[in-house]
TORDOVO-308010 format. One line per field, with one value per residue (C-alpha): residue number from 1; residue in three letters; x, y, z. Coordinates in steps of 0.5 Angstrom, whole numbers, always signed. Each point is the difference from the previous one (the first is absolute). Example, Ala and Ser with C-alpha at 12.3 -4.5 7.8 and 13.67 -1.06 7.14 Angstrom:
BEGIN
k: c(1	2)
r: c(Ala	Ser)
u: c(+25	+2)
v: c(-9	+7)
w: c(+16	-2)
//
This chain:
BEGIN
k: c(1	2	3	4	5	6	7	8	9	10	11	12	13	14	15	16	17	18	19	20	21	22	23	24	25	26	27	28	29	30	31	32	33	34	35	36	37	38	39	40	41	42	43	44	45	46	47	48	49	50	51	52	53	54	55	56	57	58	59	60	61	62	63	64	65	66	67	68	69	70	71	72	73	74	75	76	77	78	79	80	81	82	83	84	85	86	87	88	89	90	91	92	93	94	95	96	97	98	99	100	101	102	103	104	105	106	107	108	109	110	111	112	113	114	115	116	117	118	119	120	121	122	123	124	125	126	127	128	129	130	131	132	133	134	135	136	137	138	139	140	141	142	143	144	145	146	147	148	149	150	151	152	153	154	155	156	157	158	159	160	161	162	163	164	165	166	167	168	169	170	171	172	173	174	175	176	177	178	179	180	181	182	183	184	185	186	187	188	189	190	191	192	193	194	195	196	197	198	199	200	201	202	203	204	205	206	207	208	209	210	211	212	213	214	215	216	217	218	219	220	221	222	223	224	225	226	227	228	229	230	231	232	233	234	235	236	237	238	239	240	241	242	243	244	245	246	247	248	249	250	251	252	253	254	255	256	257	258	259	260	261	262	263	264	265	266	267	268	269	270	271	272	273	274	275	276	277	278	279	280	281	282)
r: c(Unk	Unk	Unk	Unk	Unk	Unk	Unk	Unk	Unk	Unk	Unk	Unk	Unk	Unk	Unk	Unk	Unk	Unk	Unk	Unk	Unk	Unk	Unk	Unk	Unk	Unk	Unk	Unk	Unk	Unk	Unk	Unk	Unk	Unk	Unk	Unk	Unk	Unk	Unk	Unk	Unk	Unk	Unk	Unk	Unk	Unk	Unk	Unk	Unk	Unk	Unk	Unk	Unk	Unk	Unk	Unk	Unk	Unk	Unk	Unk	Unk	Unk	Unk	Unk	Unk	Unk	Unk	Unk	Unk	Unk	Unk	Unk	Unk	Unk	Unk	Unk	Unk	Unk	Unk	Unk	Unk	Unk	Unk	Unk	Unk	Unk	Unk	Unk	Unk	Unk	Unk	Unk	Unk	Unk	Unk	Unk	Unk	Unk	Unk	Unk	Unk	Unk	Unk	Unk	Unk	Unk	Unk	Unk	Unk	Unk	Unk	Unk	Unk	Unk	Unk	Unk	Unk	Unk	Unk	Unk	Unk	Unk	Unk	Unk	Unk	Unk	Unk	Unk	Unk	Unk	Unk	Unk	Unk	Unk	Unk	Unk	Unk	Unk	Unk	Unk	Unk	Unk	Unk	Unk	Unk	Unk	Unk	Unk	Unk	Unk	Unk	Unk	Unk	Unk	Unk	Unk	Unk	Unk	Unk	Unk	Unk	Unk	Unk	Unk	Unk	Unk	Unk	Unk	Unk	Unk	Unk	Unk	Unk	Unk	Unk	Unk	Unk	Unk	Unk	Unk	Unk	Unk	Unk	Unk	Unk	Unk	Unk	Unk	Unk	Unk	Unk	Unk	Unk	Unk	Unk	Unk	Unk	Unk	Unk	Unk	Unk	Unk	Unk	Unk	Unk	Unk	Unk	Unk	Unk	Unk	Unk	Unk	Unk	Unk	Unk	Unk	Unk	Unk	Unk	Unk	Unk	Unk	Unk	Unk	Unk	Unk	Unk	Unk	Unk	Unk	Unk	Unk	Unk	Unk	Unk	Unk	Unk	Unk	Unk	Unk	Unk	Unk	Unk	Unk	Unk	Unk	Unk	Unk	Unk	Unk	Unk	Unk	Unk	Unk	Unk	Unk	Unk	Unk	Unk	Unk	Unk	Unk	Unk	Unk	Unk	Unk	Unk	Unk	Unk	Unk	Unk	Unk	Unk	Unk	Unk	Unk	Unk	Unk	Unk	Unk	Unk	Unk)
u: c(+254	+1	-8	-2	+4	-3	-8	+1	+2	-3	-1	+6	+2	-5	+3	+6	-2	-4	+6	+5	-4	-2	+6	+4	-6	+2	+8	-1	-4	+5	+6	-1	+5	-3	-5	-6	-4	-6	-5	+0	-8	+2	+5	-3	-6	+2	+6	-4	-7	+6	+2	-8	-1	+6	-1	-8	+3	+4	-4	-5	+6	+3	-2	+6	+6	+6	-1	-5	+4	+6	-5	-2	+7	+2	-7	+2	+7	+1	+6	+9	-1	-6	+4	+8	+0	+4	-1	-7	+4	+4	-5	-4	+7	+1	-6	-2	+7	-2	-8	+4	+4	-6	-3	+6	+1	-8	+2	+5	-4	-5	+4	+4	-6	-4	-8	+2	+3	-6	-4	+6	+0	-6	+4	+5	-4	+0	+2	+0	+3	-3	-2	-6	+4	+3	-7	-2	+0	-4	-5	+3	+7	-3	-3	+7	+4	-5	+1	+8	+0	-5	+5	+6	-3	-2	+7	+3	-6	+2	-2	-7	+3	+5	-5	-4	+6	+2	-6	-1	+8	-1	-7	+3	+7	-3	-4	+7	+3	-4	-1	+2	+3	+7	+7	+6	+6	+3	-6	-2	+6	+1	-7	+0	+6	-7	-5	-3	-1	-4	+6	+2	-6	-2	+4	-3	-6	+4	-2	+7	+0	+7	-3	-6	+3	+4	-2	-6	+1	-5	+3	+6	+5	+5	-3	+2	+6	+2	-3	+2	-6	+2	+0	+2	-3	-5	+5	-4	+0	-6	-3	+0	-1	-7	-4	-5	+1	-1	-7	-4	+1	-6	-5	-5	+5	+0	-7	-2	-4	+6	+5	-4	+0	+7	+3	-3	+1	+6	+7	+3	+5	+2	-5	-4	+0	-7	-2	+0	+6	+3	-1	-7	-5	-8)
v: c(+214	-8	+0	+7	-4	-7	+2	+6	-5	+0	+8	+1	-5	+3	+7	-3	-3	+6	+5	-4	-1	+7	+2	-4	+1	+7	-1	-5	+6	+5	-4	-5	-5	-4	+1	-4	-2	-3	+4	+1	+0	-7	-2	+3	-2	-7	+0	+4	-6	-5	+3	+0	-7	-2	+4	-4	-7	+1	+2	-6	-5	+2	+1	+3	+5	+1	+5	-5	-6	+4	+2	-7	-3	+5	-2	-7	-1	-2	+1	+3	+6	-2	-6	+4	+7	+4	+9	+2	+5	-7	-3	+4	+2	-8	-2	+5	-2	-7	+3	+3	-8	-3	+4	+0	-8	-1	+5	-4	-6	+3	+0	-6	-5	+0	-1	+6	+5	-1	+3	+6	+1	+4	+6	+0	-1	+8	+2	+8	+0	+5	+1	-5	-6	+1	-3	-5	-7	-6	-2	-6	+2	+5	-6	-4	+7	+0	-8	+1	+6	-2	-7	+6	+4	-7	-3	+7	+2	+8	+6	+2	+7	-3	-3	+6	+4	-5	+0	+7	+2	-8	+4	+6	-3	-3	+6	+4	-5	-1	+7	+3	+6	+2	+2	+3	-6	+2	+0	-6	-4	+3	-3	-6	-2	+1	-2	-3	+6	+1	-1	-6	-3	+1	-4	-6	+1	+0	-4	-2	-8	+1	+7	-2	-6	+6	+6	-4	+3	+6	+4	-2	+0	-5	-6	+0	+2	-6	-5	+2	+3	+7	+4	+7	+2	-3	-2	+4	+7	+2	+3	-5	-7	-3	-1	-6	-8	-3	-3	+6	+5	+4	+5	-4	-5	+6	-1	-2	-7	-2	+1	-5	-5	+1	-6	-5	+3	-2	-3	+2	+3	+3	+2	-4	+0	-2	+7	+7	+3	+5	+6	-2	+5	-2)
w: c(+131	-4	+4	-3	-7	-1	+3	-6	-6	-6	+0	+1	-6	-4	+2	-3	-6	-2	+1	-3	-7	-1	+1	-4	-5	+1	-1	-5	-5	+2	-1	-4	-2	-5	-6	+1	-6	+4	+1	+8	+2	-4	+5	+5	+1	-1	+4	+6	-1	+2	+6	+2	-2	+4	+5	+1	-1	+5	+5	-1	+0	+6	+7	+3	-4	+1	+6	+3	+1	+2	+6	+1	+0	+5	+5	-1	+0	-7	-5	+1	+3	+5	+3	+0	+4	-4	+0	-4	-4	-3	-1	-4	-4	-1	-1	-6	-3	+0	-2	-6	-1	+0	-6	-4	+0	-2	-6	-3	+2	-4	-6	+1	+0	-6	+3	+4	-5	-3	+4	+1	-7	+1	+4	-5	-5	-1	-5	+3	+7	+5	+8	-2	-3	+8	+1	-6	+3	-1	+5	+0	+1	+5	+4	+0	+2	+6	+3	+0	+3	+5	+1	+1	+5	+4	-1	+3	+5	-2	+3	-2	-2	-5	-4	-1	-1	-5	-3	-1	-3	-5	-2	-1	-3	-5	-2	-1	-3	-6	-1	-6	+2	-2	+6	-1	-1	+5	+6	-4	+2	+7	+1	-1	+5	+4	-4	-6	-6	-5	-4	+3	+0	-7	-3	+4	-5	-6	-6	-1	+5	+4	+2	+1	+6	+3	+5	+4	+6	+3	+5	+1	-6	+5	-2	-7	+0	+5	-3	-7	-3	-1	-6	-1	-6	-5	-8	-4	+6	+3	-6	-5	+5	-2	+6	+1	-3	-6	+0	+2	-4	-3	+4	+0	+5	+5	+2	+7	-3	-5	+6	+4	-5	-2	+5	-5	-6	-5	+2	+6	-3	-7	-5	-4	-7	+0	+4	-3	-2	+5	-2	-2	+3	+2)
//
C-alpha cells in the first residue's frame, strides 16, 4: 500500500490540491463569512499565477522533495527514525506531529526577524482572505520553506508516507483554513480542539500587529496554545477586523508583479507616510 502511495505522489497530491480548492471555492460562495471588495478574477488569478511560479522555481531549485529524501534517508540509514527501531504507526504519528512543529516555529521566525517577515508579508498582504491566500507565498519564501523542512525530514529520517501525508493534509489545511466560509459558533469551537479553523486563523491575517503575531499554527491548533500565541477572536469581530498590513493596500498591490517586488519595497513594518494612503485604490 505505502509503495502503491509514494510511486503515485504527485497525482495524488494534485488530486487533493484540485478537490480541496474547488470545494472551499464552492463552500466559500455558498456560505460566505466575509464581504470581499476585490474583484476575485483579480485576486485569483494572481494568487493561483503564485502557485504556479513556486511550484517551477521549485522544481528547478531542488533535485530531491520532501518525499524523495525521506526514501533516500531510509536506503541509507540517514536520520532518528531509521537509526531507533520504534513500530511504523509511531512513527508516522510523531514524525507529522514534529513535521507539524517544524512549520509552526518557521512561521513565527518569519515574523520575528525582520528580513524574513519581508518576504512573508506578501501571504498576509491580502487584503480579502480566501481558499487561495492559502497559496500566496513568496518564491523566496517558498524555497526557504523547502531547505528546512528537507534538514527536518534528514534529522528525523520519517517514513516516506508520513511525509506525503503531511504534505498532502498541510496543503489541504492550508486552503480551508484561509477559507472565507462561515461555521456555526458552536461547531467552530469544538473544532479547533483538533485543528486550525478558519475562525481561528483569520485572526493571524488581522491588520491589528498583536493579532497578526498570534495563531501561526496550520494544522494543529496545539502549538499555539502551548506556546502562548493563542487568540480566540479578533477585538473588532469577525465582520469588522481589517484583513492585510499597513504598506499594501491598493488593488494594484494584489498583482502577481507588485506582490513580488513587495520584500523591497517600504519599512518593514508600519505604514509609510510617504506611501499612498491606505484607503487609496489604483
Amino acid at each position: 500500500m505505502s509503495e502503491l502511495l509514494l510511486s503515485n505522489e504527485g497525482t495524488i497530491r494534485l488530486a487533493f490540491f484540485l478537490g480541496i480548492l474547488i470545494a472551499m471555492a464552492i463552500w466559500e460562495l455558498a456560505a460566505p463569512k466575509r464581504r470581499i471588495e476585490i474583484p476575485r478574477v483579480i485576486r485569483w488569478t494572481n494568487n493561483l499565477g503564485v502557485v504556479v511560479l513556486d511550484t517551477i522555481i521549485v522544481r528547478l531549485t531542488f533535485p530531491i522533495v520532501a518525499v524523495g529524501l525521506a526514501l533516500l534517508s531510509q536506503e541509507n540509514g540517514w536520520g532518528l527514525f531509521n537509526i531507533i527501531d520504534v513500530p511504523i504507526w509511531l512513527a508516522i504519528i510523531v514524525s507529522i506531529a514534529a513535521l507539524d512543529l517544524a512549520i509552526y516555529t518557521q512561521h513565527v521566525v518569519f515574523h520575528a526577524v525582520p528580513m524574513l517577515w519581508r518576504l512573508h508579508r506578501m501571504h498576509h498582504a491580502d487584503q480579502a482572505i480566501d481558499v487561495t491566500t492559502g497559496l500566496r507565498f513568496h518564491p523566496v519564501e517558498i524555497i526557504l520553506s523547502m531547505g528546512i523542512k528537507l534538514f527536518v525530514v534528514f534529522l528525523l529520517g520519517p517514513p516516506a508516507v508520513a511525509v506525503l501525508i503531511f504534505e498532502v493534509v498541510l496543503n489541504g489545511m492550508a486552503m480551508f483554513n484561509h477559507s472565507n466560509i462561515r461555521l456555526p459558533k458552536k461547531f467552530d469551537a469544538i473544532l479547533r480542539l483538533f485543528v486550525v479553523t478558519p475562525d481561528m486563523h483569520r485572526v493571524h491575517h488581522s491588520i491589528n500587529p498583536k493579532e497578526t503575531d498570534s495563531n501561526f499554527g496550520f494544522n494543529l491548533p496545539w502549538w499555539d496554545r502551548i506556546f502562548g500565541t493563542y487568540i480566540a477572536q479578533p477585538k473588532k469581530g469577525h465582520d469588522d477586523m481589517t484583513i492585510g498590513i499597513e504598506q499594501f493596500r491598493t488593488v494594484r498591490d494584489q498583482w502577481l508583479d507588485r506582490m513580488l517586488i513587495q520584500p523591497v519595497k517600504g519599512p518593514t513594518h508600519g505604514y509609510d507616510p510617504k506611501d499612498k494612503k491606505p484607503n487609496e485604490q489604483e
